[in-house]
N, C-alpha and C positions, 0 to 999 in steps of 0.2 A: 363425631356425633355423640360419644359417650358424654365428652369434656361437655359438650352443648345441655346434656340433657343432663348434668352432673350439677352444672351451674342455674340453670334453670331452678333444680330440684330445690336448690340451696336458696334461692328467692323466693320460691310458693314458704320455703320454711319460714324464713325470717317474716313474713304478710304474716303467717299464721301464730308465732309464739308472741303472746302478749310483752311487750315489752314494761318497765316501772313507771311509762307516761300513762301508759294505758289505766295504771292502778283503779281499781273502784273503790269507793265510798262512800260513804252514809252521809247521806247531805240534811244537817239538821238546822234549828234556829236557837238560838240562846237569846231571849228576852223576858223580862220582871212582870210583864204585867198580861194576865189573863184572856185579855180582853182580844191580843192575836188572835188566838185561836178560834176568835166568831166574824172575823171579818173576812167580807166576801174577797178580798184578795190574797188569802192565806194560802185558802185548798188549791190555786193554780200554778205557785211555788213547787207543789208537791215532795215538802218535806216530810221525811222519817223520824225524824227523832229532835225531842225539845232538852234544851237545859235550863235550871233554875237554881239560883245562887239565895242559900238562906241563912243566916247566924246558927251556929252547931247548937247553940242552947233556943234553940225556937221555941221548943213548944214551953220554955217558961216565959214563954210572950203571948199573951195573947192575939197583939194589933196584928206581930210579922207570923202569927198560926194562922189567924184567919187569912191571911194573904197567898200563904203555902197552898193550904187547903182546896182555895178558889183555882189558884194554878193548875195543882194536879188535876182536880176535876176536870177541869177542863181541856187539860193535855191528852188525857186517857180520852175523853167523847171523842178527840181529834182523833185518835188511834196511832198518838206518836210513842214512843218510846223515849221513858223518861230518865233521864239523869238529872240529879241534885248536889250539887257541891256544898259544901258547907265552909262557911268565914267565920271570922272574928263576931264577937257580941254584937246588939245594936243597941240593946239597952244601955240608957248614962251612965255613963262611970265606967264600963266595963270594957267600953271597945279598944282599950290597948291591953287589956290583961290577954295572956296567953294561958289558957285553961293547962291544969293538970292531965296528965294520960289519964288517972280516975274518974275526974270529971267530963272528960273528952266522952269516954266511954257510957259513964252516964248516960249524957245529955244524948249522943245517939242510936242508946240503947230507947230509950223514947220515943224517938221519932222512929226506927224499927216496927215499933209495936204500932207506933198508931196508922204509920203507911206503910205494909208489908208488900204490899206491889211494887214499892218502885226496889228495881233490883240492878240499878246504877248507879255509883256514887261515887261520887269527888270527895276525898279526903281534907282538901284545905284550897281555895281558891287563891290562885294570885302568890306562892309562897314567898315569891321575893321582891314582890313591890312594898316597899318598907316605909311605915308610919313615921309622921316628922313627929317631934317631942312636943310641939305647942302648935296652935290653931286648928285649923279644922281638922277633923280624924276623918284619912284615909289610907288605904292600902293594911295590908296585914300587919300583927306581932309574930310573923312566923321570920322573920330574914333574920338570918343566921343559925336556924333552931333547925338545923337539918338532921340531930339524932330525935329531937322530940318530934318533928314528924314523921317517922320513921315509926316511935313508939303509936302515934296514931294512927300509919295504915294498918298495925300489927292489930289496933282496937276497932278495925273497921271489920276486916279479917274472922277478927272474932265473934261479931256482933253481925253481918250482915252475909251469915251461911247461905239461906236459899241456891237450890239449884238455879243454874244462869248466872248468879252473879254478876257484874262487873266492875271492878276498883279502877276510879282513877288513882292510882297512887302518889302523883306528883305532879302539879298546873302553875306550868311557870309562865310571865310575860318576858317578851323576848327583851325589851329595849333596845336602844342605840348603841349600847356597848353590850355585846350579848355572853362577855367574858365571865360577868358576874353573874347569868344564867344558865353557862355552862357548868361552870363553877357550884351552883347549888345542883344541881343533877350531878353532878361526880361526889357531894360531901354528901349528898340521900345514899347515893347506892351503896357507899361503902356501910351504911347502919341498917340498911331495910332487910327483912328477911322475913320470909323468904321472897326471892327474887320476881322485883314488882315487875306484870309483863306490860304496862300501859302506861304513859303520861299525856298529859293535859297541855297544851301547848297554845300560847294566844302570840299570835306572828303579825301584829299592827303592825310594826316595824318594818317588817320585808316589802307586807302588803303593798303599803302607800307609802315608802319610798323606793317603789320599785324596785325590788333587792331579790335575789333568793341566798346569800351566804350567812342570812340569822340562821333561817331554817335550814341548811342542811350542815352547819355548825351545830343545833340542838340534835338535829337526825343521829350524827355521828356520836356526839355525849352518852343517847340513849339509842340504844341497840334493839328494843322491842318495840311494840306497835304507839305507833301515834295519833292521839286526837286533837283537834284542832279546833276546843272546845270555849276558845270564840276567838273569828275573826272579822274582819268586814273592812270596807270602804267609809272612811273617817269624814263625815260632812263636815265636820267642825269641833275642832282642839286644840283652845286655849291660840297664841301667836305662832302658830307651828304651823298649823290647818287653818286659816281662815275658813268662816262657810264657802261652799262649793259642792253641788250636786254633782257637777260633772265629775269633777277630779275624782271621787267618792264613786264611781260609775266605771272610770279606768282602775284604779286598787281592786276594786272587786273581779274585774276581769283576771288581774294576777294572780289574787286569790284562790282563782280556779288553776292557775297554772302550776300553783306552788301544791293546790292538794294532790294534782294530778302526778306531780313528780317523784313521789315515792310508793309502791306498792305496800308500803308498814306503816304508811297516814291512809288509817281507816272513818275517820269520822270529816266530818266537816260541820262547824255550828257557825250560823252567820250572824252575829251581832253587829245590828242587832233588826226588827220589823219596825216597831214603831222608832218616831221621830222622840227628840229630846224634850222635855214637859213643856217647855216654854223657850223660845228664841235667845234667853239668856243663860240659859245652860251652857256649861263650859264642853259636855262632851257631848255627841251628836253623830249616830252612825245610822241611823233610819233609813227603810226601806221604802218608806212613805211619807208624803208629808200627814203636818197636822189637820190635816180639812179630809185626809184619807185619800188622796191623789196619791196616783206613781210619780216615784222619783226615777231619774235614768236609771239607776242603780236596781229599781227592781227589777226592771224586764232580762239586764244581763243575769239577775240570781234564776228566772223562768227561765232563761233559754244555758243556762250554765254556758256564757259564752267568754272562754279564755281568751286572754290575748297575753303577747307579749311583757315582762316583769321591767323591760328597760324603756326607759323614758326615753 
């Protein structure tokens, strides 16, 4: 009878102690345009917390200030909590230069002053998606410059004290080969100081090909908390992702599986709500379409409903 009621005991235990499936998280949205946060199917998502990706030297823009401005605005009326990452320039001429630690600090000593509420920040978006030398400019000047951001969490550090805080210290995308993103989280940590507790992490890769060994390859590289500061279900990317609602509907269900898999993935941002500007855009991760219909893929983000990572 003891043995009985030994074994028994041992089973109410393991019901009761949360195991790292169980993890919880902050389930937020990361999208550019303002205009989320007024539409009648936002509030039944019931997200906590928004991201917004802006050039570090914003406010010597006006067009991408005024754009900032309208976001928060209306991020705060929603009652999310904001985080702000900052990129590369957008101004001509400048978006392959990689700013000085001086100027770094400058430019978001600025934006500090003019928005002292938001007390979340991403130090550098995307640090190892790396810019081609000729035609169209995208992805960052940050790949391979893993001491110099290093010197700019230490200027984020300095410049964004408030009580609360939060530093994204490091927002890598995963890729296909996530060797070169391991890789840049082991050449940060050895220069960062003092010891960053948070990274940024965008896991398109695992997501929608059904994977979980990006992420728990990035999990192991970094040892502190992780946010998952955009992911989602890909409708459409370039010859990889032809458009497809559906498919875009299963990726997000994984999505839930892969946040749910570690108790140190604190966040969740689902890039993105809206649809892509026009059916010829190359990328397309939309919650809705453009006429403001649900796509499959929203109702799985309302009902947070996991499934399975293997095809």
């Amino acid at each position: 009878m003891r043995r009985l009621l030994f074994v028994f005991a041992l089973l109410v235990a393991a019901l009761v102690v949360p195991s790292s499936a169980s993890a919880a998280y902050t389930l937020g949205v990361s999208d550019q345009q303002a205009r989320v946060f007024s539409s009648p199917l936002f509030k039944p998502l019931k997200f906590k917390a928004a991201r917004y990706i802006t050039p570090y030297d914003v406010m010597d823009s006006p067009t991408h200030l005024a754009a900032a401005r309208a976001w928060i605005a209306a991020a705060q009326a929603a009652n999310q909590r904001i985080l702000v990452s900052f990129e590369r320039s957008h101004r001509p001429g400048r978006e392959r230069r990689l700013p000085s630690v001086a100027e770094y600090r400058r430019e978001i000593t600025k934006f500090h002053q003019a928005f002292p509420q938001v007390r979340e920040i991403g130090v550098w978006n995307e640090v190892n998606r790396c810019q081609a030398r000729t035609g169209r400019v995208a992805g960052q000047p940050t790949c391979g410059k893993e001491r110099r951001l290093a010197s700019y969490y230490r200027a984020v550090r300095q410049v964004f004290r408030s009580p609360g805080t939060k530093i994204v210290a490091l927002d890598v995308l995963d890729a296909q080969n996530v060797n070169r993103t391991t890789n840049t989280i082991r050449r940060f940590l050895r220069f960062a100081r003092p010891r960053p507790t948070t990274l940024g992490f965008h896991n398109y890769s695992d997501t929608n090909r059904g994977s979980t060994t990006r992420t728990r390859r990035v999990l192991a590289a970094w040892r502190g908390n992780v946010w998952l500061t955009e992911t989602g279900g890909l409708v459409k990317l370039g010859r990889s992702f032809p458009f497809s609602t559906s498919r875009a509907a299963r990726a997000l269900g994984c999505m839930f599986t892969l946040a749910k898999s570690n108790r140190r993935i604190q966040r969740l941002y689902v890039y993105q709500f809206n649809p892509a500007f026009s059916r010829n855009d190359d990328f397309d991760a939309g919650l809705i379409n453009a006429d403001g219909s649900k796509r499959p893929g929203y109702t799985v983000v309302q009902r947070k409903r996991a499934r399975s990572c293997r095809r």
